[in-house]
N, C-alpha and C positions, 0 to 999 in steps of 0.2 A: 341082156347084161345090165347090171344094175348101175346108176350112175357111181358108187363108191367104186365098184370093180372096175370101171373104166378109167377115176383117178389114180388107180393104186400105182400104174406106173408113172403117172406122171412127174415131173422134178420140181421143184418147187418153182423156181422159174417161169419153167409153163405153167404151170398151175393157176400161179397170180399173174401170170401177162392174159390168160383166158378170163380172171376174175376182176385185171382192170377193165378188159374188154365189156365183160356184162354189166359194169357197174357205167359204164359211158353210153351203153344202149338205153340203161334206167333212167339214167340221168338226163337223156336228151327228151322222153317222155314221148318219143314217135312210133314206141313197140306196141301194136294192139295187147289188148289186157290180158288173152289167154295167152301169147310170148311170154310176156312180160312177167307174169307166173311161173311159166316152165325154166325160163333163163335164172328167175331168182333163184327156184329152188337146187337150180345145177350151181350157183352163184355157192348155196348155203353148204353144198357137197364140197364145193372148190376151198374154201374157207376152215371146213374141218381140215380137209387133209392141208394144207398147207401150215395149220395150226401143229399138228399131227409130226409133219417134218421138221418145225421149228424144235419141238420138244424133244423130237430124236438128235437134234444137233446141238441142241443145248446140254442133256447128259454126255457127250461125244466129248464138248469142251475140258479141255487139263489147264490147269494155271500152272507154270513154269514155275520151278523153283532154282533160285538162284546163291550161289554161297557164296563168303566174305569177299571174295575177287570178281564179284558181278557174272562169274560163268555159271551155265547152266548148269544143276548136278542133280535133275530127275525132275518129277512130273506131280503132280496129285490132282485129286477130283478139285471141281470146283464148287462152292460154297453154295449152294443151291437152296436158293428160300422158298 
């Protein structure tokens, strides 16, 4: 199984709680070199898809629209640059 098949079910959450995890093994510099390779590169898998899900939830977003009495009265996309 290939490492994106493995994140595909992941939730974003685990995803970057797994990718602050490899970024603190990096960063303490006690992982021999050939780790430290394999983890970054699961790091750079973890990092797409979390990117991946950010972008799914960002088309997801509606900006509320609101009429002359402040209530709600429907929905639209959001302005997306």
């Amino acid at each position: 199984m290939s490492d994106a098949a493995a994140t595909s079910g992941l939730s974003f959450e685990k995803a970057l709680a797994e990718l602050e995890t490899i970024v603190g093994h990096l960063e303490r510099g006690d992982v021999p070199l050939e780790e430290s390779i394999k983890i970054y590169e699961r790091g750079e898998v973890l990092k797409k898809h979390c990117e991946a899900l950010l972008k799914q939830a960002e088309a997801k977003v509606e900006k509320i629209r609101t009429g002359a009495g402040g209530e709600a009265i429907g929905t639209e996309p959001l302005d997306v640059e």
